[in-house]
VEXDREN-2710 file (C-alpha; in Angstrom, 1 decimal):
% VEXDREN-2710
k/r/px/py/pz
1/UNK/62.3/116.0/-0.6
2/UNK/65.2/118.5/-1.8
3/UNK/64.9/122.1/-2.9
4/UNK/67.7/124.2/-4.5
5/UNK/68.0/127.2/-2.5
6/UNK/70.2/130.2/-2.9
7/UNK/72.6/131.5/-0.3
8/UNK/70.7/133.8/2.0
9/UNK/71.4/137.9/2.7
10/UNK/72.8/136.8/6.2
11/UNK/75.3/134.5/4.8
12/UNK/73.9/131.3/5.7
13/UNK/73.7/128.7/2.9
14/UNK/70.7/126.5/2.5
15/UNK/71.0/124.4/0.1
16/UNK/70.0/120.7/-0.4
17/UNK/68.4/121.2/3.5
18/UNK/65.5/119.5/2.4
19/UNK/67.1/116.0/1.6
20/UNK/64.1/114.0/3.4
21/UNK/65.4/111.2/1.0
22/UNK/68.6/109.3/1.4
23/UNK/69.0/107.9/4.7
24/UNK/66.7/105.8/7.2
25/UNK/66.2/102.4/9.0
26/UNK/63.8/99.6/9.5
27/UNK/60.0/100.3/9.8
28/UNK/59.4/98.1/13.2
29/UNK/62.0/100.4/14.9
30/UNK/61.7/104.1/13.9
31/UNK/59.6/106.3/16.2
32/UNK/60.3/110.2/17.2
33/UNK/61.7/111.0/20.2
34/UNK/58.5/113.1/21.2
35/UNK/54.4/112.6/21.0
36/UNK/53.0/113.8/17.8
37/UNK/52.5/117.9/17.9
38/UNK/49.2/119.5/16.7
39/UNK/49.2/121.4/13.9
40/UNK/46.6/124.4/13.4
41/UNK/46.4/126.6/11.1
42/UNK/44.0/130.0/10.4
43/UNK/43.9/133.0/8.3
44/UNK/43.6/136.3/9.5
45/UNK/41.3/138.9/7.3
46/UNK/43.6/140.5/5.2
47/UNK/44.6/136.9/3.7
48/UNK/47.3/135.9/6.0
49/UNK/47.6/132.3/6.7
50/UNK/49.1/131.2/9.6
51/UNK/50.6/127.4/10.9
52/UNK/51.5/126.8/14.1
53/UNK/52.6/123.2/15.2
54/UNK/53.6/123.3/19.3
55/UNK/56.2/121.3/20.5
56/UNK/57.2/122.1/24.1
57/UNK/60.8/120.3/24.4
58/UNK/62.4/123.2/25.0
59/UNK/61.5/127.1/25.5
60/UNK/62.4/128.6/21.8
61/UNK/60.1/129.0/19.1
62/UNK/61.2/129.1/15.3
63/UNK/59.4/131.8/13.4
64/UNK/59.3/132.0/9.5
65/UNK/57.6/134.3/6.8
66/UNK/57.2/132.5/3.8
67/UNK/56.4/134.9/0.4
68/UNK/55.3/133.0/-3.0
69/UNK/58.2/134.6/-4.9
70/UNK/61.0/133.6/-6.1
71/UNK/63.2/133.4/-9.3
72/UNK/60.4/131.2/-11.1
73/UNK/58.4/134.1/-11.7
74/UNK/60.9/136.2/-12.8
75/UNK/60.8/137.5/-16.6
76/UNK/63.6/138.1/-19.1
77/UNK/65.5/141.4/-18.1
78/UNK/64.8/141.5/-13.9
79/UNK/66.3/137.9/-13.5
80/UNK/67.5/137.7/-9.6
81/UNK/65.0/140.8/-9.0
82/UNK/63.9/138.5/-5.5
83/UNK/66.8/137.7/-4.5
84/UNK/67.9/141.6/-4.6
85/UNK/65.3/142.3/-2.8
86/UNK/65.7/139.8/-0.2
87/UNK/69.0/141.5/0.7
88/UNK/67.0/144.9/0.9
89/UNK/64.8/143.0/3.2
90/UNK/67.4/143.9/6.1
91/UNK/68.1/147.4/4.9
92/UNK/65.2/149.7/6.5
93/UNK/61.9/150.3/7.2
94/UNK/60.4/154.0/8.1
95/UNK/60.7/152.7/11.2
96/UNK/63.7/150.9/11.7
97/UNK/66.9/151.5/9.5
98/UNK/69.4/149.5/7.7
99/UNK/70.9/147.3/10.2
100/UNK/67.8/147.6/12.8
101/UNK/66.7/143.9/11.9
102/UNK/69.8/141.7/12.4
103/UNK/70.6/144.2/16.1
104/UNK/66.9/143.9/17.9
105/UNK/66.7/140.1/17.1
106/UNK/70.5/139.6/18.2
107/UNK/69.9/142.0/21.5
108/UNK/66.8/139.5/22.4
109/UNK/69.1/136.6/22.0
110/UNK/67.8/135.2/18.4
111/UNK/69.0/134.3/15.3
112/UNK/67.6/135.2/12.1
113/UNK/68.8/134.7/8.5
114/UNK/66.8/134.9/4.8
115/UNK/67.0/132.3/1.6
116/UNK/65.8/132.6/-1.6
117/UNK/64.6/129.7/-3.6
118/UNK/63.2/129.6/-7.2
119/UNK/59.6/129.4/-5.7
120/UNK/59.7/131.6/-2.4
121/UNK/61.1/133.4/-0.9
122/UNK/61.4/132.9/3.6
123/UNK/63.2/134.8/6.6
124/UNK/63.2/133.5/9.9
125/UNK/64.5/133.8/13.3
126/UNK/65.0/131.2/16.2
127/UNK/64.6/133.5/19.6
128/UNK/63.1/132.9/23.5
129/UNK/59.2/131.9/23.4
130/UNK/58.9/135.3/25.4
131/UNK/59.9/137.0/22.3
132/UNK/58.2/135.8/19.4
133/UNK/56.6/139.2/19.7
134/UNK/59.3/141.1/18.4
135/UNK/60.0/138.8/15.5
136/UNK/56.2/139.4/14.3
137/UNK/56.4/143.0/15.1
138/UNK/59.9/143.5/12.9
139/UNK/58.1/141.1/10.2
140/UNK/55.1/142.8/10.2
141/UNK/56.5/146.5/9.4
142/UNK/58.6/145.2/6.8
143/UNK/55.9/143.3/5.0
144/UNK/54.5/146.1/3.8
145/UNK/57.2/149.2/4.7
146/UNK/60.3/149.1/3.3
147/UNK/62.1/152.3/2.2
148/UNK/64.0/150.8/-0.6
149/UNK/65.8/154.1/-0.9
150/UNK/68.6/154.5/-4.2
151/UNK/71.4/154.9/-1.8
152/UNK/70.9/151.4/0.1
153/UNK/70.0/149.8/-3.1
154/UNK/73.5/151.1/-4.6
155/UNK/75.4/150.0/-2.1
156/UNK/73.6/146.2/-1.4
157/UNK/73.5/145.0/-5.5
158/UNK/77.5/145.5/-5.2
159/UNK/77.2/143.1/-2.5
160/UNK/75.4/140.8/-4.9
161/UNK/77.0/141.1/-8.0
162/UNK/80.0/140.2/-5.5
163/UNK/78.0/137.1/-4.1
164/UNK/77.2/136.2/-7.8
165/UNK/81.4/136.3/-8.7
166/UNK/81.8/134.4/-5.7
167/UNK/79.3/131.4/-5.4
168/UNK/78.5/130.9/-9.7
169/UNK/81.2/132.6/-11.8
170/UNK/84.4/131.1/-9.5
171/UNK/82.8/127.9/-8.5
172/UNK/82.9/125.6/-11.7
173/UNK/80.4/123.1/-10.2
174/UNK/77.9/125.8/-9.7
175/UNK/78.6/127.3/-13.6
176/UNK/77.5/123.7/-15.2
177/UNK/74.6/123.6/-13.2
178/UNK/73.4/127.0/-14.4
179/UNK/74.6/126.4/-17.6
180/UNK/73.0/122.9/-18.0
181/UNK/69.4/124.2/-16.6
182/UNK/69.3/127.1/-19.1
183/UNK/70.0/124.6/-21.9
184/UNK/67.5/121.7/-20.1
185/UNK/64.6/124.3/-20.3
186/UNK/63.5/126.3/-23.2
187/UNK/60.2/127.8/-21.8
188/UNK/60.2/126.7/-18.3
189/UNK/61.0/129.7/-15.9
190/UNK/63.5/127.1/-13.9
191/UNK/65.8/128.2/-16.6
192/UNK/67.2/131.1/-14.6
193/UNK/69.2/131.0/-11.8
194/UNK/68.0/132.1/-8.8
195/UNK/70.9/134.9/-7.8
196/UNK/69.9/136.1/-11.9
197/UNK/72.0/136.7/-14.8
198/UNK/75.1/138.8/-14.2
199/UNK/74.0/141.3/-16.8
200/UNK/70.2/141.9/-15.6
201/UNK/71.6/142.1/-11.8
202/UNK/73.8/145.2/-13.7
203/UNK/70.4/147.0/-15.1
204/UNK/68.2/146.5/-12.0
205/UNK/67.4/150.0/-10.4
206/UNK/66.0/150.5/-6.8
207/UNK/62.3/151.6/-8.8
208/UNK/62.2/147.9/-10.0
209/UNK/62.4/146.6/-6.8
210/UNK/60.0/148.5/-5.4
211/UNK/57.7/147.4/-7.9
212/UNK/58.2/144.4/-7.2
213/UNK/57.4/144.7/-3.4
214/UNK/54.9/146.7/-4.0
215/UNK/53.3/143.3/-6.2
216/UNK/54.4/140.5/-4.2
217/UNK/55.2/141.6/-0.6
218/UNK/51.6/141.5/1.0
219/UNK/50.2/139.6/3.8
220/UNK/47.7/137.5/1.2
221/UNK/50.6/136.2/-1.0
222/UNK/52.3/134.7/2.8
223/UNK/52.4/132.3/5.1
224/UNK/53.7/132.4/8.6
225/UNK/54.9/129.1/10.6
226/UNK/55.5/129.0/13.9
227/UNK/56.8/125.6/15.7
228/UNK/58.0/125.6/19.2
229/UNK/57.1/126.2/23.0
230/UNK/54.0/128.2/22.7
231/UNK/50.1/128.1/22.4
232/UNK/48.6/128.4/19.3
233/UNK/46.1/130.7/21.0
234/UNK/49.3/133.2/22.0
235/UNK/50.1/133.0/18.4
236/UNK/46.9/134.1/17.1
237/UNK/46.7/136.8/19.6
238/UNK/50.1/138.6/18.3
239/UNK/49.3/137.4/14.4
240/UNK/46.3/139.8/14.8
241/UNK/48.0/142.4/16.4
242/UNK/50.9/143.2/14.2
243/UNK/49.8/141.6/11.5
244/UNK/46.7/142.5/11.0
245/UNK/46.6/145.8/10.1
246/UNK/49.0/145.0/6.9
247/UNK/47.0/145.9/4.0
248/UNK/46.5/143.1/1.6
249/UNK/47.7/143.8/-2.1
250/UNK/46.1/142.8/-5.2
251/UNK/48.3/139.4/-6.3
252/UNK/47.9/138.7/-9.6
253/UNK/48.6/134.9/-10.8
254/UNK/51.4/134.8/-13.7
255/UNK/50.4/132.9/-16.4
256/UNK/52.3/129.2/-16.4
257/UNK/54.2/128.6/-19.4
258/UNK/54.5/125.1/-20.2
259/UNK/57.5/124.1/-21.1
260/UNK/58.0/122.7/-24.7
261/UNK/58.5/118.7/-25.5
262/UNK/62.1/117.7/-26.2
263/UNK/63.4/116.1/-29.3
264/UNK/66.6/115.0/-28.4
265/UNK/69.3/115.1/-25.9
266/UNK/71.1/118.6/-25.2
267/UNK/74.9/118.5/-24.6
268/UNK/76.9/121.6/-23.7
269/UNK/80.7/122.0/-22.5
270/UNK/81.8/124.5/-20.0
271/UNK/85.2/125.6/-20.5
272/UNK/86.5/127.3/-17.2
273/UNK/89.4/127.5/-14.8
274/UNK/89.3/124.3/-12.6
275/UNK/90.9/121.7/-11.0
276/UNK/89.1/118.4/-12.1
277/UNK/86.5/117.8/-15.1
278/UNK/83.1/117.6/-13.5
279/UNK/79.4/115.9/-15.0
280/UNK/76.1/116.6/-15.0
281/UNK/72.9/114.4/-16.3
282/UNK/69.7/115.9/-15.8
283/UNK/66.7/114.1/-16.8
284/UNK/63.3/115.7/-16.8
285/UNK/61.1/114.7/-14.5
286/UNK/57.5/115.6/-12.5
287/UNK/56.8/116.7/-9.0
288/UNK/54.4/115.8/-6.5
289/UNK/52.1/119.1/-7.6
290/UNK/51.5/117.6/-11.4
291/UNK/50.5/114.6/-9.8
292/UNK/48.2/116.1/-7.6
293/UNK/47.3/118.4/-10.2
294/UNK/45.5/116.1/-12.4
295/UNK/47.4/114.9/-14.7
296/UNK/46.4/112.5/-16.5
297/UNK/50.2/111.3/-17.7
298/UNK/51.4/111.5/-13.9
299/UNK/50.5/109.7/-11.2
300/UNK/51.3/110.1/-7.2
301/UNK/53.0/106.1/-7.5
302/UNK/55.4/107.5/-10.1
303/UNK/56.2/110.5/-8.0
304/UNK/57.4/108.6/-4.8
305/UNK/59.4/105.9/-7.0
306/UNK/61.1/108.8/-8.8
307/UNK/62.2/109.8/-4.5
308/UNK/63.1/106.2/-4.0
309/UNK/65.3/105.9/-7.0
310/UNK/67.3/108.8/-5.7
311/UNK/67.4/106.6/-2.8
312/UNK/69.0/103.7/-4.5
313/UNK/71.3/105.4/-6.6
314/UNK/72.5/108.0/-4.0
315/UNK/71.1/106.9/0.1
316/UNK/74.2/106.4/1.3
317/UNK/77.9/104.7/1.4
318/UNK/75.5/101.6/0.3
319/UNK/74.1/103.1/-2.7
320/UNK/74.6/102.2/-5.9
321/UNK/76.5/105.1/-7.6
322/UNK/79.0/104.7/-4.4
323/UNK/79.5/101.4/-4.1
324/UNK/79.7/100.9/-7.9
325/UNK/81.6/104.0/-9.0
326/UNK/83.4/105.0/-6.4
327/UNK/84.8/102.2/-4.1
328/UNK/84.0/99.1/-6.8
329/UNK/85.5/100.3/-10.2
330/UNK/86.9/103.3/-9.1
331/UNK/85.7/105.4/-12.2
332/UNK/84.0/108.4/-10.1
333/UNK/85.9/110.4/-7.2
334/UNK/82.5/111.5/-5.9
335/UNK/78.9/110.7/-7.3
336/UNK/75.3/111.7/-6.5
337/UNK/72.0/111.9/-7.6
338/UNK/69.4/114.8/-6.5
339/UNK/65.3/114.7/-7.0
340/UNK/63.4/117.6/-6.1
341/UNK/59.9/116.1/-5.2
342/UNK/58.3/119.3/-3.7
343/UNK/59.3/121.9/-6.5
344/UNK/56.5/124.1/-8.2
345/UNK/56.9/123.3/-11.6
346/UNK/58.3/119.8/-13.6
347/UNK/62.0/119.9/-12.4
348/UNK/64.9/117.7/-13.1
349/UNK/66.0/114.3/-12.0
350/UNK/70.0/115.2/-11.5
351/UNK/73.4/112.7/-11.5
352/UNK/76.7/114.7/-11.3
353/UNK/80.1/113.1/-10.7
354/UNK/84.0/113.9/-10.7
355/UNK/85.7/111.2/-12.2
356/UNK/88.6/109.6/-10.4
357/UNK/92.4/110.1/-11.1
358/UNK/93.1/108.8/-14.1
359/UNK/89.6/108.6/-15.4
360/UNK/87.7/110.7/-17.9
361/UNK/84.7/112.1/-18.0
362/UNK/83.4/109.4/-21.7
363/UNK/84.3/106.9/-19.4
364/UNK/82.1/108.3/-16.0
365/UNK/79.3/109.2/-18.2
366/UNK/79.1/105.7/-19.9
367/UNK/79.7/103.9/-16.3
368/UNK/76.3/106.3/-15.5
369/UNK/74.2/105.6/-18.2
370/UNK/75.5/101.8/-17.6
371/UNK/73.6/102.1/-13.9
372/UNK/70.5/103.6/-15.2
373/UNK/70.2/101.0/-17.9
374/UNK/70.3/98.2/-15.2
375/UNK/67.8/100.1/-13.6
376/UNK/65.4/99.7/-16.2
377/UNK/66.0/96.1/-17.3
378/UNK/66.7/94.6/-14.1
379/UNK/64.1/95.1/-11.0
380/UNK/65.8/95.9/-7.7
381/UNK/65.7/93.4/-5.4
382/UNK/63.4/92.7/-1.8
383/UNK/66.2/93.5/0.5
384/UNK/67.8/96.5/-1.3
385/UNK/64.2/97.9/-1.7
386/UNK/63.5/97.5/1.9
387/UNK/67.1/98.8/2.8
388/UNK/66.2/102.5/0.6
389/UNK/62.9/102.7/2.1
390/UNK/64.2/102.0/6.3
391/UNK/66.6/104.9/5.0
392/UNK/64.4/107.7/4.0
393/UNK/62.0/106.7/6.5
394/UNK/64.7/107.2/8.8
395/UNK/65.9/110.6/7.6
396/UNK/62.4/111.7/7.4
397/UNK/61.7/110.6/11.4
398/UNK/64.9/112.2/12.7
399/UNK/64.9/115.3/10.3
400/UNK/61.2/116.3/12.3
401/UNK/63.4/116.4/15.8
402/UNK/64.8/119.7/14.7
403/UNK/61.8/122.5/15.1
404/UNK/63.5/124.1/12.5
405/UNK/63.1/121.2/10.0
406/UNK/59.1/120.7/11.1
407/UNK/58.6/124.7/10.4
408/UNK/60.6/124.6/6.8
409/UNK/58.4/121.5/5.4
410/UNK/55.7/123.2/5.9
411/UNK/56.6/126.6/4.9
412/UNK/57.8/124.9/2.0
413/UNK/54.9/122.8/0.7
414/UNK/52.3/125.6/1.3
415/UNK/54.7/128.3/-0.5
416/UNK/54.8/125.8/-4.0
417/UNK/50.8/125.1/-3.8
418/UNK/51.0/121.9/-2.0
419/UNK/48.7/121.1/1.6
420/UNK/51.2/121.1/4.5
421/UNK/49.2/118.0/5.3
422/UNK/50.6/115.8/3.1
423/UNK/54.6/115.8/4.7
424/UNK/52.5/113.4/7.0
425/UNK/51.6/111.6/4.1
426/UNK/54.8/110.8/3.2
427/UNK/56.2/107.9/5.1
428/UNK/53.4/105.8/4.1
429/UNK/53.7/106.7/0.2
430/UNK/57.4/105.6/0.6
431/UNK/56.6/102.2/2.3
432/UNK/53.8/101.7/-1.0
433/UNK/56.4/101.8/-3.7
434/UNK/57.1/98.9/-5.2
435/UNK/60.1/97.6/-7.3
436/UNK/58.6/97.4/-10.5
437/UNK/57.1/101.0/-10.0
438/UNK/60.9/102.2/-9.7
439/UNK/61.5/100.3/-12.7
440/UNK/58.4/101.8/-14.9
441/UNK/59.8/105.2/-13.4
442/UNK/63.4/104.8/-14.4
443/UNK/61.9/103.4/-18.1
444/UNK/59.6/106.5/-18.4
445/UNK/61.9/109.2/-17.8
446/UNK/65.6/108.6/-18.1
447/UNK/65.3/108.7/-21.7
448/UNK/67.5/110.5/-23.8
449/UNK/64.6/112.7/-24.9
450/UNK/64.7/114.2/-21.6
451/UNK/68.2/114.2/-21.1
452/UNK/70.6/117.4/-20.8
453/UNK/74.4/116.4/-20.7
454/UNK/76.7/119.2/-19.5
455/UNK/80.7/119.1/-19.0
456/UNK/83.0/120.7/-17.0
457/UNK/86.5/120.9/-19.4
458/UNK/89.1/122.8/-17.3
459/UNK/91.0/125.1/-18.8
460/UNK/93.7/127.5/-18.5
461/UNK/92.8/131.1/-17.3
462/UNK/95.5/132.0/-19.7
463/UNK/93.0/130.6/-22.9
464/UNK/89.9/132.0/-22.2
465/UNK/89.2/136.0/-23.1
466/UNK/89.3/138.2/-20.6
467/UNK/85.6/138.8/-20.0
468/UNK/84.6/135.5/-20.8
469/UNK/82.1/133.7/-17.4
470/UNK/82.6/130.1/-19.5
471/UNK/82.3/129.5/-22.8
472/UNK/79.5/127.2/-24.5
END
């Protein structure tokens, strides 16, 4: 399971933490290195849901807030509107001012850090068991207290704007990707990027974000997670005490647009300072929640292929687009493929690649589209099935020895609409896929009416006008 996150307030980048495909080992042989914990979960009055899942190797606790907001319900004009605030998250409270966060959790020994992600929204901190109180009592005054004042607000969207220069408009790889989603959806709100467009980050006033807040930011539109050395009973006795007396807020669903069918694949060129050409293939595909959803053109089987073919075109030195590309013919300097199986809304199947010295990127894209072709005409075999399976099995196993990991799967799946129950679903759904569901996967959706082609052509800085981000 991957998610695309955005680089968090504190500085710490997320992204692709969620790969619980690509990688594992043999089914006789994997176990955890510690006895199943128990997972409980309640909801306190004012809406709050809390999950708490004790494990008592060692005497820390992770602690994450988890707010159903993110860049996907965003609209035209306040694009990266959650992510701002996010970084205002840290910059005062009535009762604590800018800064206050980050020193109390750092004086008690803990680390803390915020992402934000095109569903949700999360902070968290990693402290002492003793002191999981003063995590829920800084989260708890912030849920519903920020001051949000004009003259933190002017300073912080500088430091934005700066991380937007920084991380999209100077990193070439990041530009396609923008570029290429915007052009992949029409109507879909995964068309915007998550930090926003450049020139609605410009127009966005401190009263916006506190709108925003003031619509989102309530303990009925959260969940908290707790994993670690501590009693679920201790953890409903603090939940009630600070958070309880948040007020809940009136949430109002946003209206899902669906996005429109495409007639045709979508190509687009990205002219922009950079070393080596670089290419992206998105295909459109489902998630996990459409399946689940009821759809009656998805089903659950197709779902888990589509995370097993990410396995066999990008699990490893082994995989295919490695082994083929990079070390066999020597076309691609670097190849991958990326499925999102836990996103909130139909996403995209992704293959990007540099191509080797000497190579361009016709030849790369036609060396791709060769591999997914062979995909659909020619069934993977026994072993290399069983081989992509042991892998993400494996990756799934060891990924739940890190607390952290067990608290963001299921802060993520309840934050997109999906049970927390089902991450212990998942093994077995893996071992069920069968070679000719990866092939009916890899017929039904890597077709060119769901494709979206877009190229990195490096240029001069010398031939592109002075204010241009990329040209299309």
């Amino acid at each position: 399971m991957q998610s695309r996150f955005h680089q968090g307030a504190k500085g710490g980048v997320l992204s692709k933490l969620f790969k619980l495909a690509i990688a594992s080992l043999a089914f006789t042989a994997i176990t955890p290195t510690h006895a199943a914990a128990e997972t409980r979960e309640f909801s306190l009055e004012n809406g709050l849901k809390v999950i708490v899942q004790e494990d008592h190797r060692a005497p820390v606790v992770v602690s994450q807030v988890w707010y159903k907001i993110g860049s996907s319900y965003e609209h035209g004009g306040i694009t990266g509107i959650s992510h701002a605030l996010e970084h205002m998250m840290f910059q005062g409270t009535a009762r604590h001012g800018p800064g206050e966060f980050s020193r109390i959790i750092s004086e008690h020994g803990g680390e803390e850090n915020a992402f934000t992600g095109i569903d949700y929204t999360a902070y968290f901190q990693k402290l002492d068991r003793a002191h999981l109180a003063v995590s829920f009592e800084l989260e708890a005054d912030r849920m519903r207290g920020l001051t949000l004042s004009d003259q933190e607000f002017g300073k912080e969207i500088k430091v934005v704007m700066e991380e937007r220069r920084l991380r999209t408009e100077d990193n070439p790889e990041a530009l396609v990707d923008e570029t290429a989603r915007a052009l992949s959806f029409q109507t879909s709100p995964y068309r915007q990027p998550i930090i926003g467009w450049m020139n609605d980050i410009e127009q966005l006033s401190a009263a916006d974000l506190r709108g925003w807040y003031r619509r989102w930011y309530a303990p009925n539109n959260a969940v908290v997670v707790v994993v670690g050395d501590i009693v679920t009973d201790e953890v409903a006795a603090l939940a009630k005490k600070y958070f309880g007396p948040v007020p809940k807020s009136p949430v109002l669903p946003v209206k899902s647009r669906t996005e429109v069918v495409q007639k045709g694949p979508r190509r687009v060129t990205v002219r922009q300072p950079a070393k080596v050409p670089y290419l992206f293939m998105g295909y459109k595909v489902p998630v996990l929640r459409t399946a689940i959803g009821g759809s009656k053109h998805v089903s659950r089987e197709e779902v888990y292929a589509l995370e097993v073919l990410a396995g066999v075109l990008s699990g490893g030195d082994s995989a295919r687009l490695n082994r083929r590309l990079v070390r066999e013919r020597q076309i691609a300097a670097a190849a991958n493929a990326q499925y999102s199986l836990t996103d909130r809304l139909d996403s995209l199947f992704v293959l990007e690649a540099t191509p080797a010295e000497g190579r361009t990127v016709p030849e790369l894209e036609t060396a791709l589209r060769e591999e997914i072709a062979l995909l659909k005409t020619k069934a993977i075999d026994a072993a290399e099935l069983r081989r992509i399976k042991t892998q993400v099995i494996a990756n799934d196993v060891y990924e739940r020895d890190s607390m952290f990991y067990q608290a963001m799967q299921i802060g993520l799946m309840e934050a997109v609409g999906l049970d927390w129950r089902l991450k212990d679903q998942y093994v077995d759904n893996i071992k069920a896929v069968t070679a000719e569901e990866v092939q009916s996967a890899a017929r039904k959706y890597f077709v060119d009416d769901g494709l979206t082609v877009a190229i990195m052509q490096p240029v001069s800085s010398s031939s592109l006008p002075a204010t241009a981000e990329g040209a299309l």
